[in-house]
C-alpha positions as CSV (number, residue, x, y, z in Angstrom):
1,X,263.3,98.6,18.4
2,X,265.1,96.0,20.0
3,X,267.8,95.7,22.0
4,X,269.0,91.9,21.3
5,X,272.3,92.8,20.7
6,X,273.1,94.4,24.0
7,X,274.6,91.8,26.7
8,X,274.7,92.8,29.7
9,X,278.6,93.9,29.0
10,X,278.4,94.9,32.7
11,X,279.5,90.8,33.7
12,X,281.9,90.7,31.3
13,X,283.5,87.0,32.8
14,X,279.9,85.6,31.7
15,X,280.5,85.8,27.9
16,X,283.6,84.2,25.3
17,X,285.5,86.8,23.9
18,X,283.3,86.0,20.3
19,X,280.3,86.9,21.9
20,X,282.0,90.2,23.4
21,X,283.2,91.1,20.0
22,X,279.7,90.3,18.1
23,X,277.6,92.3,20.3
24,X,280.8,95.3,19.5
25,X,279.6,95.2,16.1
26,X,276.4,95.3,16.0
27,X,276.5,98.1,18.2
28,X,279.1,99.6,15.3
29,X,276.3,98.8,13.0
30,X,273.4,100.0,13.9
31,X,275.3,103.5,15.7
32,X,278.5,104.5,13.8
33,X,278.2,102.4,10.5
34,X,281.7,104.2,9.4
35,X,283.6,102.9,12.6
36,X,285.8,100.2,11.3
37,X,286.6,97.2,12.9
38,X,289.2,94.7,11.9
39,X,288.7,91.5,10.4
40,X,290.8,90.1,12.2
41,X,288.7,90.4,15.5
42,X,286.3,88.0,13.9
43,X,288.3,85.0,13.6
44,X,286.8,82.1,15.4
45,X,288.6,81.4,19.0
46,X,288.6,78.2,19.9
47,X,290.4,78.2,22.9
48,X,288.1,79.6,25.8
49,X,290.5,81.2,28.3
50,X,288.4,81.2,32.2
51,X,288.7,83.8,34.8
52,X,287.4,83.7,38.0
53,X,284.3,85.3,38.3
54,X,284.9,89.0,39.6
55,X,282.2,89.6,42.3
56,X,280.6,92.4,41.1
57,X,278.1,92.3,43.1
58,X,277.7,95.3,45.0
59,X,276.0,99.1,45.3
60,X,276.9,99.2,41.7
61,X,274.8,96.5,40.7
62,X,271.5,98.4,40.9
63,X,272.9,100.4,38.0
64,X,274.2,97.9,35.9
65,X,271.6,95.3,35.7
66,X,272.0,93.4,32.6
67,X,269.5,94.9,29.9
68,X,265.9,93.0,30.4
69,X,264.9,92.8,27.1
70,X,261.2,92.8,27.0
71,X,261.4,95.7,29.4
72,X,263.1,97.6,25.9
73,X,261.2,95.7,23.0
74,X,259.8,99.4,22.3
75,X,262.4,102.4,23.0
76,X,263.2,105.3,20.9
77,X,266.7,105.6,19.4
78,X,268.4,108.7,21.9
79,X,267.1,106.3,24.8
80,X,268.8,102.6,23.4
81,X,271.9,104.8,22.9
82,X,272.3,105.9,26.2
83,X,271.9,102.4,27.0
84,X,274.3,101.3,24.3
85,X,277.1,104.1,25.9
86,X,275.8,102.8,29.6
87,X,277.0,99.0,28.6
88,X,280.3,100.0,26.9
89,X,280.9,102.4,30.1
90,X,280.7,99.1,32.2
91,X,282.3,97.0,30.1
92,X,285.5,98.8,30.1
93,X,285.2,99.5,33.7
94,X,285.0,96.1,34.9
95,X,286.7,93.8,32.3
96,X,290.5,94.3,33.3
97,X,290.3,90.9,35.5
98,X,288.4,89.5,32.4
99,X,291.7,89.9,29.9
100,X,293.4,88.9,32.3
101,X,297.2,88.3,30.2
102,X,295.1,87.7,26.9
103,X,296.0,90.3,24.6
104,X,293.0,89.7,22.3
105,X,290.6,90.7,25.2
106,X,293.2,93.7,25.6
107,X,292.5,94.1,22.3
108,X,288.3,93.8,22.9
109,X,288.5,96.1,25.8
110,X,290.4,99.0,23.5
111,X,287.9,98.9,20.7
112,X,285.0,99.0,23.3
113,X,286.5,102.5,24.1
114,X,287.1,103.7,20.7
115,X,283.3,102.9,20.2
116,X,283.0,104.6,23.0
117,X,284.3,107.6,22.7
118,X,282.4,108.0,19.7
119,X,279.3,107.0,20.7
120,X,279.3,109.2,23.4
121,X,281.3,112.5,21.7
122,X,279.5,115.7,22.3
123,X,279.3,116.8,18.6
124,X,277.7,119.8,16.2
125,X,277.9,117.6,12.8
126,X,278.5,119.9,9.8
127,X,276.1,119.7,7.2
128,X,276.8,117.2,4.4
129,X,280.2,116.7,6.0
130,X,281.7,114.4,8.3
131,X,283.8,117.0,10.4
132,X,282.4,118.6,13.0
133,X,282.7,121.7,14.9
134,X,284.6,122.8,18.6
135,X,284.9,125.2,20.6
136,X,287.0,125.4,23.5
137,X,287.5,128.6,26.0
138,X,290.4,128.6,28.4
139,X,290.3,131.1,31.2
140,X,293.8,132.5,33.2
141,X,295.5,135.5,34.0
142,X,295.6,136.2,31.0
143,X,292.0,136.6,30.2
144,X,289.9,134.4,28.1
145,X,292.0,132.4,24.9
146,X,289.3,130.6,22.7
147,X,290.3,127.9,20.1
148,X,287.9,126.7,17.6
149,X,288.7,123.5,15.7
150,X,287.5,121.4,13.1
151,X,287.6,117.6,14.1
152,X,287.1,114.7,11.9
153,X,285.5,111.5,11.9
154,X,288.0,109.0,12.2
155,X,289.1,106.7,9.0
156,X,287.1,104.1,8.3
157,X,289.9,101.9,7.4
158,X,292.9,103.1,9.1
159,X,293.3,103.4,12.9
160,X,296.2,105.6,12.4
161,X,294.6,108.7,11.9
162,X,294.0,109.5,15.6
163,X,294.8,113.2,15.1
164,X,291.7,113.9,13.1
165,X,290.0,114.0,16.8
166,X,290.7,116.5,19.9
167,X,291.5,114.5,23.5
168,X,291.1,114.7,26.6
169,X,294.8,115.2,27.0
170,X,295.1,118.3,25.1
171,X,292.3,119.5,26.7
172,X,293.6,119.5,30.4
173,X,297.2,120.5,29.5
174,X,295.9,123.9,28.0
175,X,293.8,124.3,30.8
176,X,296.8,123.8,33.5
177,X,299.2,125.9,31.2
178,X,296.3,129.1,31.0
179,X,295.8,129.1,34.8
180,X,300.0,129.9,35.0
181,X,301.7,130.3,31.8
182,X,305.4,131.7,33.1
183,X,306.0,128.3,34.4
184,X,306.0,126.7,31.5
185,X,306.6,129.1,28.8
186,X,310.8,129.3,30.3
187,X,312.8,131.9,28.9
188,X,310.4,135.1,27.1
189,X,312.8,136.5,25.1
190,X,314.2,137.7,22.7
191,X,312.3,134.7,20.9
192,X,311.0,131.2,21.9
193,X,310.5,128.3,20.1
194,X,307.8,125.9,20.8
195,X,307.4,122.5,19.1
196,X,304.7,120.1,19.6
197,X,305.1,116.8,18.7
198,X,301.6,114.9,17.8
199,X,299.6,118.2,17.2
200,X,296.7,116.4,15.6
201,X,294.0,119.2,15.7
202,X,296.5,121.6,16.6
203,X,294.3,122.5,19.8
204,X,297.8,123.2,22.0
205,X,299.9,124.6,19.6
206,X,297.1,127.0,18.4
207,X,296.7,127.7,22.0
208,X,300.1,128.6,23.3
209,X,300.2,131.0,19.9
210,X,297.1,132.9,20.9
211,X,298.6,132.9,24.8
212,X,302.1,134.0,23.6
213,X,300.4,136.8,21.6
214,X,298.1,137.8,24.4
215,X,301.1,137.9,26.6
216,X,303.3,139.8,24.1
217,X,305.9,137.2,24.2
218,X,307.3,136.6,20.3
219,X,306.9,132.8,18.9
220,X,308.0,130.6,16.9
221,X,305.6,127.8,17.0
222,X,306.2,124.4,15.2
223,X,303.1,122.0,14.7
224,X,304.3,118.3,14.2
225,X,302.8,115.4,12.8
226,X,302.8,112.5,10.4
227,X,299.6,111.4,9.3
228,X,298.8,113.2,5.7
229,X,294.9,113.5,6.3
230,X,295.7,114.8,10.4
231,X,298.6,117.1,8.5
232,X,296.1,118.2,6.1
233,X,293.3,119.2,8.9
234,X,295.7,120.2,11.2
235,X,296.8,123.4,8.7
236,X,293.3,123.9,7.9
237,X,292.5,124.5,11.9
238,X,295.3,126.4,11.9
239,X,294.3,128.7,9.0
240,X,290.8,129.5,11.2
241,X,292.4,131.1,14.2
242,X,294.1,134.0,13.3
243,X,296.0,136.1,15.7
244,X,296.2,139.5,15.3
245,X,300.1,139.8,17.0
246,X,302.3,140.0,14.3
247,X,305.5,139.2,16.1
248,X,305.0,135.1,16.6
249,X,304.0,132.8,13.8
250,X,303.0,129.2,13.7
251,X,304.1,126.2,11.4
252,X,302.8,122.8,10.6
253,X,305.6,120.7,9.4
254,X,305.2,116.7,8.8
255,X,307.9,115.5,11.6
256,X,308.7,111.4,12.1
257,X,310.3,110.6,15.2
258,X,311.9,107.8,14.0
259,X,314.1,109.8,11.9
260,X,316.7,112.3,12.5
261,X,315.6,115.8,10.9
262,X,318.2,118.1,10.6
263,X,316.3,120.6,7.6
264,X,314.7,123.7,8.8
265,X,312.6,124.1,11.1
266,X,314.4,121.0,12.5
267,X,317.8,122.8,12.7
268,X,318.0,125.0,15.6
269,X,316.8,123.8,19.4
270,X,313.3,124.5,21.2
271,X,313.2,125.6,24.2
272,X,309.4,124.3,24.8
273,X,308.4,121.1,23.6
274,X,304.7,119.5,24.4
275,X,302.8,116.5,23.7
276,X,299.6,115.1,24.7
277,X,298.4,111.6,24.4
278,X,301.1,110.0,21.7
279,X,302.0,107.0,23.6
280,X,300.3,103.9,21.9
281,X,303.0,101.4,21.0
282,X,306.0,100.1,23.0
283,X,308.4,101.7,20.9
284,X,306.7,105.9,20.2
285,X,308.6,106.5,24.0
286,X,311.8,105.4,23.1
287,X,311.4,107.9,19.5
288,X,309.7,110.4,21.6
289,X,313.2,110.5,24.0
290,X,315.3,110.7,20.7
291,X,313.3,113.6,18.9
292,X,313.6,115.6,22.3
293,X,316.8,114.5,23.3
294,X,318.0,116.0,19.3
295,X,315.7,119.3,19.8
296,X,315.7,120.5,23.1
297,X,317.6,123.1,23.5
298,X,320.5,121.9,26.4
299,X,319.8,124.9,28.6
300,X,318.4,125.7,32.1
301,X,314.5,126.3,31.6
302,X,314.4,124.4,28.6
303,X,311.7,121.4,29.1
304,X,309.7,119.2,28.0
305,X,306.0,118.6,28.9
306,X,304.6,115.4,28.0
307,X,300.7,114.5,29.1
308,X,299.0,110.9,29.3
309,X,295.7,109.8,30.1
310,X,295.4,107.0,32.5
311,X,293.7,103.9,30.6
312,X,293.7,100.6,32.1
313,X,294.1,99.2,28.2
314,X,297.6,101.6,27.9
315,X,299.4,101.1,31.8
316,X,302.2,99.5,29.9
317,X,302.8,101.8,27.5
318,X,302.5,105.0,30.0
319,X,304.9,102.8,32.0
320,X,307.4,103.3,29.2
321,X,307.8,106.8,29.5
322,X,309.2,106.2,33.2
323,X,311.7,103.5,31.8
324,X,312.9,105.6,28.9
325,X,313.6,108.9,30.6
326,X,315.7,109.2,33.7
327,X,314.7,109.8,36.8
328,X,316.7,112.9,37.8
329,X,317.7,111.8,41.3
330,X,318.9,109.0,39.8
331,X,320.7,110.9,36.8
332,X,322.5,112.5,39.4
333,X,323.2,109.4,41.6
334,X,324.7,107.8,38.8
335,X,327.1,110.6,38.5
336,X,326.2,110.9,34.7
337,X,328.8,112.6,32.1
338,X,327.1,115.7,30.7
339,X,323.1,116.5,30.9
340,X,321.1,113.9,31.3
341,X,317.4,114.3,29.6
342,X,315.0,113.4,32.8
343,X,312.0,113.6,34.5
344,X,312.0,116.2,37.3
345,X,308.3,116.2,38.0
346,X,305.2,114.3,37.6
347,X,301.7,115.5,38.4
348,X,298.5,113.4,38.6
349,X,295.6,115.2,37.5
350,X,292.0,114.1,38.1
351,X,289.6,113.6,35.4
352,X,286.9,116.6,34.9
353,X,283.4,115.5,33.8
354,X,282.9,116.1,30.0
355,X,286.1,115.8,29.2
356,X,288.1,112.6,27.4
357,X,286.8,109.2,27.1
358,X,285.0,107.4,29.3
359,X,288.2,105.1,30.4
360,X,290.5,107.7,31.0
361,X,290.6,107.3,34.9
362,X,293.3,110.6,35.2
363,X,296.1,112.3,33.6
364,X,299.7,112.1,34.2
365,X,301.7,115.2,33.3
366,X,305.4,114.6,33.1
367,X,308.1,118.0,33.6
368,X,311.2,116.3,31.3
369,X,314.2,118.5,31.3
370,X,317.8,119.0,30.9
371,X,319.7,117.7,34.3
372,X,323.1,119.2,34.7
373,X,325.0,117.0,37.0
């Protein structure tokens, strides 16, 4: 087997963006033939944008040698796909002084993680099926709460389908909330209502159902999102974790944040909403604050809990979260005219190995509540 098609992605200021996006899909090709790539991305460039070499020359280097290829003419496939993951893995690492303001390497450096992450996804494929299987065990308090879910290969020609696949994100913001649930489960009775917005897979809302049960707090759980095939998978996962407690229930409802609902489920307040990882355009933070600023309930203990993964492709687009919601401090400096929706805390959470993508450097969980000033 050979390796041709592997440049040393490791020195990515050596190579024009064409080559960078040839060597992307061959690796598509040969690995994960259903991964789509735009069209787009192969339109010539003709203008070759320079950046100053970035000196990676250091302890790292050892590890990142650009692949010899006559060292790999003959190598088994599990071994040139750990090389494959190893040259992504570097090539998002290193490249952000390599896109410099250039969106299109922006771009480059965003699809070299989506390839990543699913070259790299710990997966138990389903026979004659494209989904596969997960498992996921949360220990607290509370004992043991166990989650299994169905994910799905992501569409081969639409990007928006994100849900079909559990991250990172979810992941650690169930893990925080089953170490201590009272703080952020709020008021316990006589019934609370808990929306998440962005459920894809349904991993927290199935969660806080099975805590809430275990805890013998009654729930009314809403499961949000807009894609049809994510809605479709997300009530299937939902329909394979049962829960014996009969006093909560859990809902999947299509919700877009651009529009006002105002139909059941939508018309009464939650006084718990979450989200994890559903920040990927300029504009979903400013829908996000109007969907939460319409259903959260305005009451003390009422908040909102909101969890991002640090990427170096999506700072400006976590940095709209600050700049839509207010800081409270300054909520009450301004001597603001009712409640004012605003952050109150924000935690930075390191990455654990095995969980998320490769590029997610950490998490940023944001407390977004009701400021009475």
């Amino acid at each position: 087997m050979t390796l041709a098609f592997l440049l040393p992605l490791n020195r990515p200021d050596s190579h024009h963006p064409d080559q960078i996006i040839r060597s992307l899909a061959q690796i598509r090709s040969f690995y994960i033939p259903s991964f789509h790539i735009d069209p787009a991305f192969f339109k010539p460039r003709t203008r070759l944008l320079t950046v100053p070499d970035s000196g990676y020359a250091s302890a790292e280097e050892d590890d990142d040698q650009p692949l010899d290829r006559a060292d790999h003419s003959e190598i088994d496939v599990e071994q040139s796909r750990t090389l494959a993951i190893r040259s992504l893995t570097s090539f998002v690492a290193k490249s952000d002084r390599w896109a410099g303001q250039d969106q299109f390497r922006w771009d480059l450096i965003d699809l070299a993680a989506s390839l990543l992450s699913q070259l790299s996804a710990p997966v138990i494929p389903v026979e004659q099926d494209t989904s596969f299987q997960r498992s996921f065990k949360f220990d607290g308090p509370e004992g043991q709460i166990q989650v299994e879910l169905t994910d799905e290969e992501l569409g081969v020609e639409d990007h928006t389908n994100v849900g079909l696949q559990s991250w990172g994100s979810a992941i650690v913001m169930a893990e925080i909330m089953a170490q201590s649930p009272t703080d952020y489960l709020g008021r316990m009775s006589p019934l609370i209502r808990i929306l998440e917005l962005g459920a894809g897979t349904g991993l927290l809302s199935i969660f806080l159902r099975k805590l809430t049960s275990t805890m013998h707090v009654p729930a009314e759980i809403i499961a949000t999102d807009y894609h049809p095939d994510v809605i479709q998978n997300l009530e299937r996962n939902v329909a394979g974790n049962s829960c014996p407690d009969a006093s909560g229930s859990i809902q999947v409802c299509k919700l877009d944040w651009s529009q006002v609902m105002t139909e059941p489920p939508f018309d009464d307040a939650f006084d718990l909403i979450v989200a994890a990882d559903v920040i990927y355009q300029d504009m979903h933070a400013e829908y996000i604050h109007g969907t939460v600023s319409r259903l959260l309930r305005k009451a003390h203990g009422a908040k909102f809990f909101l969890i991002l993964p640090l990427r170096p492709t999506h700072e400006l687009h976590n940095q709209s979260v600050e700049q839509s919601f207010t800081a409270a401090q300054a909520a009450i400096d301004a001597r603001s005219e009712g409640p004012v929706l605003s952050i109150t805390r924000i935690d930075n959470i390191e990455r654990k190995q095995g969980i998320g993508r490769a590029d997610e450097q950490a998490y940023k969980l944001f407390q977004i509540e009701w400021v009475f000033v």
